[in-house]
N, C-alpha and C positions, 0 to 999 in steps of 0.2 A: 528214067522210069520210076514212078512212085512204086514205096514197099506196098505192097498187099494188105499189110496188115496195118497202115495209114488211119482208112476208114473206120475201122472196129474200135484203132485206138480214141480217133477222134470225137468217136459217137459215145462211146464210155465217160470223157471228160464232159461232152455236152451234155451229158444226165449226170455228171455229177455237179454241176456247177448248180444248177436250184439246189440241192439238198446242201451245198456247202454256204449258199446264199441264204437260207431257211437259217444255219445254222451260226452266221454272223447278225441277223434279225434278233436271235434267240440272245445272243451273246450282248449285244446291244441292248435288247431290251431290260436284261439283268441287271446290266453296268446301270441303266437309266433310274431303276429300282435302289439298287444300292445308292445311288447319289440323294435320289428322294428321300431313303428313306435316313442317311447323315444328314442330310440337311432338316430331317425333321427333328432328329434326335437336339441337334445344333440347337435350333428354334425352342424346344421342348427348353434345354439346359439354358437357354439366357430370357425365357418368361419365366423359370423359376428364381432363378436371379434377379430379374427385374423385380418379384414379387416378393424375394424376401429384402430387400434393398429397400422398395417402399412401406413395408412392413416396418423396419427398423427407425426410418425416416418416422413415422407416422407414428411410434411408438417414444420417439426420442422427443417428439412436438408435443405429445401426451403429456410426459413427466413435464417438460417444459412449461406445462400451463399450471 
C-alpha cells in the first residue's frame, strides 16, 4: 500500500522543479556573462598590446628614416 503522504510529497517536488530550473537558467546565464565579459577584458588587454606594439614598431621605422 502507498504512504498517504506519497502525493503531497510528490506534488511539492513537481512545483519545485520550475523554480529550481528558473534558477539553474539564472545561474547559467551569469556563468554565460562572466565568460563574455573575460573574454572581453582578454580582447580589450591584447588590442592594447597590439596597439602599443604597432606604436613602437612605427616609431622605431620613424627614427629609422
Amino acid at each position: 500500500m502507498q504512504d498517504p503522504c506519497y502525493g503531497f510529497v510528490a506534488q511539492a517536488v513537481e512545483r519545485r522543479k520550475p523554480e529550481q530550473e528558473g534558477k539553474n537558467k539564472v545561474e547559467k546565464a551569469h556563468q554565460r556573462m562572466e565568460n563574455v565579459e573575460r573574454s572581453l577584458k582578454e580582447f580589450e588587454a591584447a588590442g592594447k598590446e597590439f596597439y602599443r606594439r604597432e606604436r613602437e614598431r612605427f616609431q622605431a621605422r620613424a627614427i629609422g628614416h
